[in-house]
N, C-alpha and C positions, 0 to 999 in steps of 0.2 A: 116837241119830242119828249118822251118820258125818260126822267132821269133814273139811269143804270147806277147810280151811287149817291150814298148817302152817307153823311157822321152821326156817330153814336156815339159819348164818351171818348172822342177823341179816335176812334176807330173806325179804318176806312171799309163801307160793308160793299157788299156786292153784289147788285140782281145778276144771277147768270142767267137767267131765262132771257135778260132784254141782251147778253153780249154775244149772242149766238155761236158759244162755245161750254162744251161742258166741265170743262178744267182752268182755272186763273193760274199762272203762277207768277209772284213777284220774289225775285231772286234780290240777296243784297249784297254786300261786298266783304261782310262777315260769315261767312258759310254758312250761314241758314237761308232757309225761303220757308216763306207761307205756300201755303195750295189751298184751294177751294175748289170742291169737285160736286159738281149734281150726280148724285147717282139714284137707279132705281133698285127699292129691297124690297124681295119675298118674304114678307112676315104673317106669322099666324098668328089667328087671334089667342090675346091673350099673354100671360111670360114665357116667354121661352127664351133658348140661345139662338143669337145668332152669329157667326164669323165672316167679318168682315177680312176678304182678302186684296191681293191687287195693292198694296203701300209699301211705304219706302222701306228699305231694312233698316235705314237710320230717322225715322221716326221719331219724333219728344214725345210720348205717350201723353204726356200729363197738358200737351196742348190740344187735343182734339176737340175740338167744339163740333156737335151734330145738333142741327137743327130740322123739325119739323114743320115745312112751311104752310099745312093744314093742320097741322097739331093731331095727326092721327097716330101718332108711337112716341115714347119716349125712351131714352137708354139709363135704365138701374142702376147697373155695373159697368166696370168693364176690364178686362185684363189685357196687357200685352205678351201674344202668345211670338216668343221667339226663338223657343229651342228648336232648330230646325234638326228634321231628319236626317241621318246619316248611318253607315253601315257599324263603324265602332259605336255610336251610340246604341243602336239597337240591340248590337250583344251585349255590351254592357248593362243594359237595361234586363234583359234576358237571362241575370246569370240564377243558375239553382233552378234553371227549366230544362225540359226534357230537350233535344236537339236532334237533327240528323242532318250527319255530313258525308256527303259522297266524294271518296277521294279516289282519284284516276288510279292510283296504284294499289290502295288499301281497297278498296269499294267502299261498302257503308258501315258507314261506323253509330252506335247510339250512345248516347249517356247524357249525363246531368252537367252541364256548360256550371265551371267553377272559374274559368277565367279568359278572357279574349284580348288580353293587352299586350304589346308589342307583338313578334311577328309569328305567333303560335297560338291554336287554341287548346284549352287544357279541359278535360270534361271525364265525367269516371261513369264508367261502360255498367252493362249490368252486371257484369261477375266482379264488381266493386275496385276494377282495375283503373289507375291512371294512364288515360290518352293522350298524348301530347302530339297534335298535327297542325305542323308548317304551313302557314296561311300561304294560300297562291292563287292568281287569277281561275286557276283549274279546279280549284277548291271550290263544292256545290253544299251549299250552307240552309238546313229545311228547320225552322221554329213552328213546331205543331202547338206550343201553345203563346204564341205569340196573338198579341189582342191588341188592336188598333185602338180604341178608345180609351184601353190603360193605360198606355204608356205617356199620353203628353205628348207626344209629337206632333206637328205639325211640318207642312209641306214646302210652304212660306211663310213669311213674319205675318201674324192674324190679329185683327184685335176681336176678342172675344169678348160679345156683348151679352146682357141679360136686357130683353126689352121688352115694352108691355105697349101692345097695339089692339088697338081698337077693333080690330076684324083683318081676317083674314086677304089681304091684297098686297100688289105691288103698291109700295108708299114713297113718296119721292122723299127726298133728302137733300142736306146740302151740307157738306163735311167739310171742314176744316181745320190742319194743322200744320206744324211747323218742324222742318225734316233740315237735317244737317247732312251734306256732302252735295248743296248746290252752292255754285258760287259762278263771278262774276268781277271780271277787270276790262277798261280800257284797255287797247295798244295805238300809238298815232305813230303816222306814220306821214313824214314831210319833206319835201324836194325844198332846197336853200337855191334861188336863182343865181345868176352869173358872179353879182355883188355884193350878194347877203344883205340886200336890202330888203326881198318878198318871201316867204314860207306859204309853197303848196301844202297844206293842211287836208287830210283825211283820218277820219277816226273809225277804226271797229273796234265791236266789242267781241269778247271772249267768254264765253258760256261755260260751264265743264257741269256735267251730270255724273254722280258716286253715289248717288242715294239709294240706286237700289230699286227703281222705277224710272219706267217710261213714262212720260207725261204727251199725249197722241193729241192733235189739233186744241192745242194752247192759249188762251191769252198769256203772251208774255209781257214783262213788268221788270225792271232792273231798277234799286233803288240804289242812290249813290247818299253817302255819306258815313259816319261813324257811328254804329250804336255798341251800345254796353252789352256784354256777354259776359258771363258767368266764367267761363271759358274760354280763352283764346284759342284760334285757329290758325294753323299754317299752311292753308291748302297750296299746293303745286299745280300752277297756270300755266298757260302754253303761249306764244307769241304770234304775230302774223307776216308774212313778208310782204317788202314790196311789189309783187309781181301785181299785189288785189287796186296798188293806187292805178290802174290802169283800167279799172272796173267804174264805167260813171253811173251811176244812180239815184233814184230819187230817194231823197231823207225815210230811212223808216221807222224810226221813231218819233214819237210826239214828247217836247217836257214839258213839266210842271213843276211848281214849289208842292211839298206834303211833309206837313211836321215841320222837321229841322234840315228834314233831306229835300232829295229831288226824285221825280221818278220818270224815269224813259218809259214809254210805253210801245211797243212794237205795233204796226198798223194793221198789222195779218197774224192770222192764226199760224202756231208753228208746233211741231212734235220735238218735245228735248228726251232724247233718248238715251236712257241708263249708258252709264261708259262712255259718253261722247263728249268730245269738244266740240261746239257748235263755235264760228263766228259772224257776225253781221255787220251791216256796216249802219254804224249809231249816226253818221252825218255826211258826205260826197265829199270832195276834193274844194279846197276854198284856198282862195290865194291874199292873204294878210303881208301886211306891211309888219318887216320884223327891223331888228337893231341888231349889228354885232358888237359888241365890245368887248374889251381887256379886263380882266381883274385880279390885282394883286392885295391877297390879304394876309395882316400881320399875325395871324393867328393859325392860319392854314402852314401849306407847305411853302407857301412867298414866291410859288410859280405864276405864271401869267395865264390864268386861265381863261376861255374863250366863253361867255354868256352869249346867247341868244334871246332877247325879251322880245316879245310881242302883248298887243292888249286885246282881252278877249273884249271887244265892246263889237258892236253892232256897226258904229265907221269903221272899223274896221276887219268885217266881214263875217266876225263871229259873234261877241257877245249871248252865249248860251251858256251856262252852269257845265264847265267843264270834271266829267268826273277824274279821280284818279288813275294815272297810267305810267307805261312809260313811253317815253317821244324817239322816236329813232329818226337821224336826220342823214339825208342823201345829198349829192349833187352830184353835178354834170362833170364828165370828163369828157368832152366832143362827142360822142355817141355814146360813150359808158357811164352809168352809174356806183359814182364810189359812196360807200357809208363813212362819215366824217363824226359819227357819234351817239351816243344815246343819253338820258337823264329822267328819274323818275319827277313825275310831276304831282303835286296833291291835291286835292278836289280845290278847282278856282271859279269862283261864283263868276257873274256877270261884271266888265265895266275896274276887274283885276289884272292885274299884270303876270304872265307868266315867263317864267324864267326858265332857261333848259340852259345846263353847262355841258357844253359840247367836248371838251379836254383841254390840253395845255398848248400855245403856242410853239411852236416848235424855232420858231428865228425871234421870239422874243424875251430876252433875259431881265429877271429881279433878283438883286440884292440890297439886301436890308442889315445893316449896322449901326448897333447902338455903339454912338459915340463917349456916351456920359452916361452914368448915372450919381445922381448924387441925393443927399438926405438932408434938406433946408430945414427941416422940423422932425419930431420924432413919429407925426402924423400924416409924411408928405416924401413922394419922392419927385426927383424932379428928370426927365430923359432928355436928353437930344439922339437922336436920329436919324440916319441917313440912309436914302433910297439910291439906288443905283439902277438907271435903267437902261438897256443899250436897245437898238432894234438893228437886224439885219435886214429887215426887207426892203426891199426897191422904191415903197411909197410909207409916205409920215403916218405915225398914230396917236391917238389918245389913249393913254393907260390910266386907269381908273384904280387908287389905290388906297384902300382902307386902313388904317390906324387903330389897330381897334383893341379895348380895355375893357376894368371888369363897371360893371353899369352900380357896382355897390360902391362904388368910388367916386368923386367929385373931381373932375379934368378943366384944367385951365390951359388955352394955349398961351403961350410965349410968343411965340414969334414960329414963322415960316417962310423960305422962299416963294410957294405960291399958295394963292390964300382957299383953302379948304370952302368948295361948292355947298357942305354939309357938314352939321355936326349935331351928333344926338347924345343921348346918356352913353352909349356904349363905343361909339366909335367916330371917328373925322376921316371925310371922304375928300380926294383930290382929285384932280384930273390931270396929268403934267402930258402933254405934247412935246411927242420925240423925234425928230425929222426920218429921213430913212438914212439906212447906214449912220446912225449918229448915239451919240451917249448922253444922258438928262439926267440930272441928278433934283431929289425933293428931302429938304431938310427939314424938319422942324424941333420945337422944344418944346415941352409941356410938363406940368405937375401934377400929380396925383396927388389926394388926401382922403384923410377915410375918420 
């Protein structure tokens, strides 16, 4: 088979002739997207202009690359034509020309248009008189010397070329550049089993089109990861409900590693149409082994918050470069489904752990009091601490409780009643086992130095 891609420089190129589609688009998670489009242009021989119409209103001008794959034209120039037509523009464009305006009460009026702004136009008649008439839908507005080619206007956003072709014929092309108001997020959407032991996993994606153009039988492309922009984006994204986890289907995208990112490719041709939210589904319903636990941290609000970790790896059931989203989690209530939570997740490679904090325990209490502090040195402090932790529920748990300091400091423990599973520059991890209905207390002592 002949390869449809090749590297240049680090740049991913594209035969569209072999993807049998005349438009690529790769969408990425920073509100830009590439486009690649074959198109066919009427060119006569020799320089002349030509206006290229049909592109996004939000456009990067200064990305367009146009290739000739016979090398039969090249592009000289080019400007981006964006002032688009409108009716105040045209009068104001128009002012100190002759005019005639038929007005349902007055009839026709003529004279020399001297002003058209806010809700009156002002113009002096031939006996050198000033006219002032109330603009209204009823109001019939004639420019006898209004000239289309003078004024600049255009219909739609143009890029106006100056090009020099070999003879006069259709010349094929292949365009490319790169337009701001496409974007592109994750939503997962996951049933928690009876025990919170499995997470039903399904993932769609969320498309939104503002650029300004329809893009009609598409190769689509969503590339996950962070790149650098000049400028930052805040685009407003839409979400999906549960109703679609009931939708089974087969995967329709393909991934791959490119660059630093990743890039889903969509299997079929699809239309992303100006103003719309498109969603699809990036992967089917997959059922992974997940964990619940507790976690109480010294540095947060010291509530008992509920994690859910699972591991995207391949044993268990995922293992694919997960892009970023947010995870909304469900469960069963006898026939009903309740939502128990949501957490934004960040782009997590293959064979990583993800983590979603579902919210706070509701029958599980922390309190944390410093019991001591004291100053052994003038370079050290020294704490003792005490955790307090009750449980109300009917069966025992492990509460998982962080300790945690600043990492430009040097920590020594002292002494503890249970001996900490973990300890890094920044913090000491425990694990204290609370019966049901009962109260567990976790002490320790440690120093700071710096």
């Amino acid at each position: 088979m002949k390869s449809i891609v090749k590297r240049t420089f680090g740049i991913l190129i594209v035969n569209l002739s072999l993807l049998g589609a005349q438009t690529a688009v790769t969408v990425t998670n920073s509100n830009v997207a590439l486009v690649r489009e074959a198109r066919q242009l009427s060119l006569s021989k020799g320089a002349h202009q030509f206006d290229l119409t049909d592109i996004p209103s939000r456009i990067q001008p200064a990305s367009v690359l146009v290739e000739s794959p016979d090398k039969s034209f090249s592009v000289l120039e080019q400007n981006y034509e964006y002032d688009l037509v409108d009716v105040s523009k045209v009068l104001n464009k128009s002012l100190d020309q002759n005019i005639r305006v038929i007005h349902p009460e007055l009839g026709e009026v003529r004279g020399k248009l001297i002003s058209a702004s806010g809700s009156a136009l002002m113009l002096i008649d031939g006996d050198k008189r000033l006219q002032i008439i109330p603009r209204s839908d009823e109001l019939k507005i004639f420019l006898d010397e209004y000239s289309e080619g003078a004024n600049g206007f255009v219909t739609r956003p143009t890029l106006r070329w100056q090009v020099q072709a070999a003879q006069s014929a259709v010349h094929k092309a292949v365009i490319s550049y790169l337009t701001e108001g496409l974007n592109w997020k994750a939503d997962y959407v996951g049933r928690l089993n009876k025990d919170d032991s499995k997470l039903t996993l399904a993932c769609w994606v969320t498309v939104e089109n503002k650029s300004g153009k329809t893009f009609k039988d598409a190769r689509l492309k969503l590339m996950a990861g962070k790149l650098n922009r000049i400028q930052p984006q805040n685009p407003r994204m839409m979400t999906k409900s549960l109703m679609a986890m009931d939708e089974m289907a087969a995967p329709s995208f393909s991934e791959k590693a490119f660059f630093e990112y990743h890039l889903y490719s969509l299997d079929r041709l699809t239309t992303i149409a100006n103003n719309q939210v498109k969603q699809i589904q990036l992967f089917p319903e997959t059922e992974a082994k997940a964990n619940k636990e507790y976690l109480v941290r010294s540095d947060a609000d010291n509530k008992v918050n509920v994690i859910v970790t699972l591991s995207n790896s391949k044993q268990n059931k995922l293992g694919i470069p997960l892009p970023a989203g947010v995870v909304r989690l469900y469960k069963a209530d006898g026939k009903d489904m309740e939502f128990v939570g949501e957490d934004a997740v960040k782009h997590t490679p293959k064979d990583e752990e993800v983590k979603i904090k579902v919210g706070q325990a509701f029958d599980l209490v922390s309190v944390r009091n410093v019991i001591k502090t004291e100053r052994p040195t003038k370079r050290s402090r020294r704490y003792s601490v005490e955790y307090v932790l009750r449980n109300h529920k009917k069966e025992n748990v492990r509460i998982h409780v962080q300790e945690r300091f600043s990492s430009y400091q040097q920590t020594q423990l002292l002494k503890s009643n249970i001996k900490p599973f973990k300890q890094k520059a920044d913090r000491m991890d425990f694990i204290v086992p609370v019966p049901a209905n009962a109260e567990r207390k976790l002490t320790l002592s440690y120093t700071t130095s710096w």
